[in-house]
N, C-alpha and C positions, 0 to 999 in steps of 0.2 A: 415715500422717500426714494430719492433717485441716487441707485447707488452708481459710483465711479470702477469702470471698469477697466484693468491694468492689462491692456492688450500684451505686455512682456510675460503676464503669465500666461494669456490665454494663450499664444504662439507655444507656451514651455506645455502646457499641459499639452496642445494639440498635437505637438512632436514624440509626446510620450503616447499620447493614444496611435499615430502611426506606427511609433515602435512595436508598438502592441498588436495590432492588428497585423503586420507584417511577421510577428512572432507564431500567432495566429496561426498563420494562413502555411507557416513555416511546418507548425508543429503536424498540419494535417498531410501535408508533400510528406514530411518521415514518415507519419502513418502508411499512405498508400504505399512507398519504399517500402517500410518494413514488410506489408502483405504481400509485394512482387518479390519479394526479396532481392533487390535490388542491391543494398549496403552488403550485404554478406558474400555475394556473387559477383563485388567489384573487390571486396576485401581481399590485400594480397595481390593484387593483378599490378600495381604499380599505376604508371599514366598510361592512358588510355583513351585514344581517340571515342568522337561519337558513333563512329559504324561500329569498332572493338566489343563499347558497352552495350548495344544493341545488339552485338551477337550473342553476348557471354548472358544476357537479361533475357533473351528473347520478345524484349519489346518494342513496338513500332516507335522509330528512330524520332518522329516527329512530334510526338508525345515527350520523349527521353529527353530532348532538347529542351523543351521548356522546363520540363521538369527538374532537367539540372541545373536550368538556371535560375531555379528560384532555391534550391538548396546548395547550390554552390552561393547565394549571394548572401545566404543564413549564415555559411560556415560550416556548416554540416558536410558538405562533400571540398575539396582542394579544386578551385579552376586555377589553370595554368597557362595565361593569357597569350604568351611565347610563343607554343608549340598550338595553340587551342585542344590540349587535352586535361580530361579528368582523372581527379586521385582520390581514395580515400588511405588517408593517411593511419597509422596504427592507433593512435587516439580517437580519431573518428569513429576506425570500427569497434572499437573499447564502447561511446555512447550509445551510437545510430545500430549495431550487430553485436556477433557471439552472445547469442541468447544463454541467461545463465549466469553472464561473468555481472558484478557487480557494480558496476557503472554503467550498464546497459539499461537505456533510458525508455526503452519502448515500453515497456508495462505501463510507466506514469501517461504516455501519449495515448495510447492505446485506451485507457481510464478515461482519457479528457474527452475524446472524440466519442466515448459514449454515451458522453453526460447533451453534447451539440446535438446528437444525435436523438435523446429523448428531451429536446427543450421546450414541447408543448407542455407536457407533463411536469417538467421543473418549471414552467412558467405557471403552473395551476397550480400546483404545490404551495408555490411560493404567496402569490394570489389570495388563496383562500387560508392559509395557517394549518391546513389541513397535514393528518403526518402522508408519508407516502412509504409503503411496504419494501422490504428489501426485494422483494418477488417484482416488485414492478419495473425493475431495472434493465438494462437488455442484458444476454448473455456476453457480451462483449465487456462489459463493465467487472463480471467476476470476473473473466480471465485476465483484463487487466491490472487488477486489483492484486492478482495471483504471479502475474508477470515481474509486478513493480516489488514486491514485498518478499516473495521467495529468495533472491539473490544477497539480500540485505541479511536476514536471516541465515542463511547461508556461509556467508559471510563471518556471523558474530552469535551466534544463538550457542554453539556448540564448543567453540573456543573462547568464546571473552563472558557469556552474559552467566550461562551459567556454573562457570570457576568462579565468578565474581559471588554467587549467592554461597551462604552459611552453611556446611556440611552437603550442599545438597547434591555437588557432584559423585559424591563416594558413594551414597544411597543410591542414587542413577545407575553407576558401574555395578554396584552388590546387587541390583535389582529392586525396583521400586513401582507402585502402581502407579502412573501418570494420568490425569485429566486435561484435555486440551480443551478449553471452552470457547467459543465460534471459531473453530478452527478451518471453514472456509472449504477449500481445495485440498486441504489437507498436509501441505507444504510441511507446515511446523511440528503436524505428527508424525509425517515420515522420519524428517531429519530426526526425530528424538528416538523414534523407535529405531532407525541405522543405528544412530550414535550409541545408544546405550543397549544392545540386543538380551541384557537381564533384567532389563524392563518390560514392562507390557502398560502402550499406549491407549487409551479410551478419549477418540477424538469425536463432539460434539457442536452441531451448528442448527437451528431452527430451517436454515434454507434446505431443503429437499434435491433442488439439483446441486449442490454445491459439496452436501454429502457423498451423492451418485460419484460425481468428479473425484472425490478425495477416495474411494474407494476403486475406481478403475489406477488413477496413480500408483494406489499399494498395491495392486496387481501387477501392475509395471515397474514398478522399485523391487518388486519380489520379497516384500517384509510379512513375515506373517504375527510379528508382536505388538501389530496396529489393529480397533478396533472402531469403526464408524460409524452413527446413528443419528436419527432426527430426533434430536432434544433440543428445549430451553435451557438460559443458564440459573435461573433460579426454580426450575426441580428436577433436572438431570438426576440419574438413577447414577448408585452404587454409595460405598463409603470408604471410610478408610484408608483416602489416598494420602501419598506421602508427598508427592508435587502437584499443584495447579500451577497454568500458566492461562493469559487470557493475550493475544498478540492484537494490537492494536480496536479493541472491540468492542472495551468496558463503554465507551463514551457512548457508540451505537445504541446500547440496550436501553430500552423505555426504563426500568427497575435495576440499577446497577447498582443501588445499595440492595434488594432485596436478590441479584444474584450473586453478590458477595456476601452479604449473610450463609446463601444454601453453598460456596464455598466453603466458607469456612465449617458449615457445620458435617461438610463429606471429608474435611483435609482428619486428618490424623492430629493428637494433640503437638507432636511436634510439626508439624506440615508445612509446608512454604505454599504462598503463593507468590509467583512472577507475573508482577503485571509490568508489561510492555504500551506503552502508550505514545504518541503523535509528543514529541520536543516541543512546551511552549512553555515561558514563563506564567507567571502568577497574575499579571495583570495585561488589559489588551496596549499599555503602552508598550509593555516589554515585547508584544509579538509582531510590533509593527517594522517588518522586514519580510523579503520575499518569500522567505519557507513561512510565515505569518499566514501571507498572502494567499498563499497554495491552500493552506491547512484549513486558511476559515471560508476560501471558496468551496472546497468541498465538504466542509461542514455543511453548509448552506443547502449541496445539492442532496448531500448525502446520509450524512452522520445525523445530522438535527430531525430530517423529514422520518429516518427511520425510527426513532427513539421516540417520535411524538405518534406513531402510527401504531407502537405497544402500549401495554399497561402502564400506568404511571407518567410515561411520557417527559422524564426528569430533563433530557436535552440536554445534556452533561456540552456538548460540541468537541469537536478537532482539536482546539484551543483550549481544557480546562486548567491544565496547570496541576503542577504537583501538591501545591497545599487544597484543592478543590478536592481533587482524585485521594488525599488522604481525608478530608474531612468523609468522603462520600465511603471508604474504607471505615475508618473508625466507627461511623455510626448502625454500619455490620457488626461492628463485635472485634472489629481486628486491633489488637494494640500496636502494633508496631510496624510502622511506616520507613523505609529510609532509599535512596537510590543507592542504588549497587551498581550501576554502568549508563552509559549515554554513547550515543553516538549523532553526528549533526542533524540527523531525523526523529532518534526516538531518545525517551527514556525508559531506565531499566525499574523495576519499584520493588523491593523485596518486603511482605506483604508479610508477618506472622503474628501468632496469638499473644 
């Protein structure tokens, strides 16, 4: 059967795979910025010839020039066709600089380029069905993972998610045992051990360098009511706790009903658990939109290969949805499911017996 072909799409789809590759190619120019520090060391300078940014970057001018003009054509840097000088404007350095502030997008670039960067391996991955280990990732990947996610938190962890949960800020201030389960670099146990100093934090992740990292941070945050170890989350040691939280992770784990089971049966009988997960609807129509897009690519590289490389291998993905995430809850033991906060990337799930 000879099908008829509507060359008005194929031009339409062809201008959107340009756009894309041009997006591309965008996203890897801010990477290399961000490692020269280029955005942060223009931030503030106003317009600025190409000798100027060459002085104030220290980089060979001839390089700089193309390079600005492939991020001034993104948007990302201000050209000013007039004078031929460069600007980054205060909203630019809001996305492209100020490591930290929460619109600062380099952690997510940072993340992509190191997924390009292992695509033999996501190419065999993907290939064979086979899972692939969190360990086999480069280190570039946790720290951007760390980049992208601490600021967000940051942000909302400590003023919006947790006043939003049932009694559990008052417990936090009077002092409470906290379990942080894959808590990564350890972002999300600092901010709780700051936040709450009559707490005492006990932060857990299976990755070994990823503990190392979240322990040299509390050395540098200067907190001493944080605690870090190499555990799994279904038999992580202690009991008793009055909070669990699990910051975007539950999907990762091969057994994420049988680490919500060993939740629940460490929380305390009044105990909360905050699960934080990746913003998707219930069904893959509802997630067909760009944050969709992002979520179920890195599902693909990331979230699925891990969980299929553990026990059980359940492959929950980026994309489960809140009625999924509470069936996969329920069948733990937890009765009661409900969201307590959202924001355009995650939701908030308040989790008790």
């Amino acid at each position: 059967m000879v099908q008829q072909i509507d060359m008005n799409k194929v031009e339409e789809l062809a201008g959107k795979v340009i756009g894309d590759v041009a997006g591309a190619m965008s996203l890897f120019m801010a990477y290399m910025g961000d490692k020269a520090g280029v955005f942060d060391k223009l931030d503030g300078q106003g317009r600025v010839s190409l000798e100027k940014a060459a002085e104030l970057t220290g980089l060979n001018p001839k390089y700089l020039h193309q390079w600005l003009g492939s991020v001034c054509a993104a948007g990302y840097i201000t050209y000013h066709a007039e004078d031929d000088s460069f600007e980054i404007t205060p909203e630019q350095a809001l996305i492209m600089g100020r490591e930290g502030q929460p619109a600062c997008m380099q952690g997510f670039i940072e993340l992509l380029v190191a997924q390009y960067a292992a695509h033999e391996k996501a190419v065999e991955t993907f290939q064979t069905g086979e899972g692939r280990g969190w360990d086999q990732h480069l280190p570039c990947c946790f720290n951007g993972i760390d980049r992208f996610f601490r600021p967000g938190y940051e942000a909302n962890l400590v003023e919006e998610w947790i006043p939003a949960l049932s009694g559990v800020e008052a417990k936090l201030r009077d002092g409470a045992s906290i379990v942080d389960i894959g808590c990564g670099h350890g972002s999300s146990s600092i901010l709780l051990a700051k936040a709450f100093p009559n707490s005492t934090v006990y932060g857990i992740d299976f990755h070994e360098p990823s503990i190392e990292a979240a322990r040299q941070q509390a050395r540098e945050a200067g907190v001493d009511n944080v605690k870090f170890d190499v555990a799994r989350a279904q038999d992580y040691s202690g009991e008793g706790y009055d909070f669990a939280c699990i910051f975007d992770a539950l999907h990762d784990m091969g057994d994420p009903v049988g680490a919500a089971r060993h939740i629940r049966e460490t929380l305390k009988e009044d105990g909360t658990l905050m699960l934080v997960e990746p913003m998707a609807g219930d069904t893959m129509a509802e997630n067909m939109h760009p944050l969709g897009q992002i979520f179920y690519a890195g599902s693909t590289l990331m979230c699925t290969p891990a969980s299929l490389a553990q026990e059980v291998g359940l492959g929950l993905g980026a994309q489960a949805g809140q009625k999924r995430l509470t069936e996969v809850l329920n069948e733990a033991g937890f009765a009661n499911v409900k969201r307590a906060a959202e924001t355009p990337t995650n939701m908030v799930l308040e989790v008790t017996n």
